[in-house]
C-alpha positions in Angstrom: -17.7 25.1 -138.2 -17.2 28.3 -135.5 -19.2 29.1 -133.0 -20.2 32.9 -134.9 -20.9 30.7 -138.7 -23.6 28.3 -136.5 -24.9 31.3 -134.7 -25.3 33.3 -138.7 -27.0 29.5 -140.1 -29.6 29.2 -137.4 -30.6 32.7 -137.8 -30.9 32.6 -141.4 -32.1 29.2 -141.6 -34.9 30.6 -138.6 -36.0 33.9 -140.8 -36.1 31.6 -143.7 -38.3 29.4 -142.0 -40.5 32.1 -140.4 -41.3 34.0 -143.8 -42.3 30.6 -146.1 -44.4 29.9 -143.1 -46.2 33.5 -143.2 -46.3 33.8 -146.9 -48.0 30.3 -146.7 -50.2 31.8 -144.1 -51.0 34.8 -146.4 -51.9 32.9 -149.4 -55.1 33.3 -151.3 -56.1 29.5 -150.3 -60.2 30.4 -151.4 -59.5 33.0 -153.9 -62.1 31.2 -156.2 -64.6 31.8 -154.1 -66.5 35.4 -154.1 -67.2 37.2 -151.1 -70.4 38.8 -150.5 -70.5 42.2 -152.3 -67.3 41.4 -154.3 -67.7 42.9 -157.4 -64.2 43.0 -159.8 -63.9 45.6 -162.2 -63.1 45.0 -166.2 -59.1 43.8 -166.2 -56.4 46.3 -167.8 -55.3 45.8 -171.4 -51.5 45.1 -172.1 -51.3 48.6 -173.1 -52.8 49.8 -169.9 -51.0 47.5 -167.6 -47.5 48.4 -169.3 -48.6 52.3 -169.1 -49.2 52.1 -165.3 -46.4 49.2 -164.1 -44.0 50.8 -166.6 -44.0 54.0 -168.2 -45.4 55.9 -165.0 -43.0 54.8 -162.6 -40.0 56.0 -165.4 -41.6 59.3 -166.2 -42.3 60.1 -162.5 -38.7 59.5 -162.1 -37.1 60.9 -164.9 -39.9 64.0 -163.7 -38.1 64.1 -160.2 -34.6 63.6 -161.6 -35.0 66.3 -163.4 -36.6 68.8 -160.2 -33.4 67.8 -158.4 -30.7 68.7 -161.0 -32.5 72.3 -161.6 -32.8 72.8 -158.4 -29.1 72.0 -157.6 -27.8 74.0 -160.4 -26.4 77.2 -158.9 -24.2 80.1 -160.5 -21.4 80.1 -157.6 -18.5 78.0 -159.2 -17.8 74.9 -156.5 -14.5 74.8 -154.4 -12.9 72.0 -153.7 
């Protein structure tokens, strides 16, 4: 194995290492318990949860999309 391949393993193998240990670090380990003055609302419905993680996110783009190809429409013919 070269030089530059060992070099490109230990730093992969040490950024691998270093983000399982902080998303271990970041884990909800009491998420059972409830803080003082923790008060959850009622959950989403399917239909809600599909509305907001799905449907927004493609309108807002298609929305977008659409500002940029009006806006780039012009009535001078291109030159190449």
């Amino acid at each position: 194995m070269s030089t530059k391949a060992k070099k490109n393993a230990l730093r992969a193998g040490t950024i691998t290492a270093g983000l399982t240990l902080m998303l271990l670090m970041s884990s909800p380990a009491f998420a059972l318990t409830r803080d003082d003055g923790d008060d959850p609302g009622p959950g989403l419905s399917v239909m809600e949860t599909l509305g907001l993680y799905v449907a927004a996110p493609i309108v807002s783009f298609l929305v977008i999309a659409g500002l940029v190809m009006i806006g780039s429409k012009s009535d001078k013919p291109t030159t190449s």
